[in-house]
C-alpha positions in Angstrom: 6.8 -15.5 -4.5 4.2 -15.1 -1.8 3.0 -17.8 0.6 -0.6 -19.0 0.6 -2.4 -17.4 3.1 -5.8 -18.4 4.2 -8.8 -15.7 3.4 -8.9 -14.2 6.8 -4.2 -13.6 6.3 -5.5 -11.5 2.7 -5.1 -8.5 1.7 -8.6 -6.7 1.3 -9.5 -5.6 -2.1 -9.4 -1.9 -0.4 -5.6 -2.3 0.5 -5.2 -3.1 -3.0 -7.1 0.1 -4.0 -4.5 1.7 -1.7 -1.2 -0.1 -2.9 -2.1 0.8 -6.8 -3.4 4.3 -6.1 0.2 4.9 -3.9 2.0 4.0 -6.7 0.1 5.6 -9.3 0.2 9.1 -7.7 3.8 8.2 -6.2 1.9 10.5 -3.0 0.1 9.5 0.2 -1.2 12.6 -0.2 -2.5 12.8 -3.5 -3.3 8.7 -3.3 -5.8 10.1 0.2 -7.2 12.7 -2.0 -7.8 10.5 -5.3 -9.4 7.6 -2.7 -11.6 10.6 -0.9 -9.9 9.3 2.9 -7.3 11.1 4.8 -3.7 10.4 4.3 -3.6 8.5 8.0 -6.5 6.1 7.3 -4.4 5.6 4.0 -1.1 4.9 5.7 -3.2 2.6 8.0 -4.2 0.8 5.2 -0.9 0.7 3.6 1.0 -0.3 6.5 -1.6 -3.2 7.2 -1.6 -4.4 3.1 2.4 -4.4 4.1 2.1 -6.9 7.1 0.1 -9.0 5.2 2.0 -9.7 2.4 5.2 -9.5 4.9 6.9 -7.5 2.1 7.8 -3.5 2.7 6.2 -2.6 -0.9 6.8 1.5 -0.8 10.3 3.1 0.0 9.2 6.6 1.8 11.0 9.3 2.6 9.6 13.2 3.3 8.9 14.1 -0.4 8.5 10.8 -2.5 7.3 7.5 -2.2 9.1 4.8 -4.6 8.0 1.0 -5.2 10.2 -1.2 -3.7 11.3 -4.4 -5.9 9.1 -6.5 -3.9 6.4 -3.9 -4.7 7.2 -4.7 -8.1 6.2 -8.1 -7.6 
C-alpha cells in the first residue's frame, strides 16, 4: 500500500499517462511515439512517477520493459 502524500508529493496525471502507455506498449520507444514526446522526456517522466510513488514500477533491460510486482499494484 502507498503512503498518503500531500498534492504537491503526487504523481501528475501525465506520469500516469506515461506509466499506462509503458506498460501497454511494453516500449519506451513505442510508449514516446504513441504520447507524441521523445523517449528521454518519457524516461524523465517515468523515472520522476517512480520517485514519487518510491516504488521501481518497470523492470528494463536493452530490448523489453516488464511491470514489476509493485507496478502491479
Amino acid at each position: 500500500m502507498f503512503p498518503i502524500m500531500n498534492a504537491r508529493d503526487r504523481p501528475t496525471v501525465r506520469h500516469l499517462e506515461t506509466l499506462v502507455a509503458v506498460a501497454d506498449h511494453g516500449s519506451f520507444r513505442r510508449a514516446a511515439a504513441s504520447l507524441g514526446m521523445s523517449q528521454p522526456a518519457l524516461s524523465a517522466q517515468v523515472q520522476g512517477a517512480e520517485e514519487l510513488l518510491g516504488v521501481q514500477v518497470f523492470e528494463r533491460d536493452r530490448r523489453s520493459v516488464l511491470v514489476t510486482p509493485a507496478g502491479e499494484d
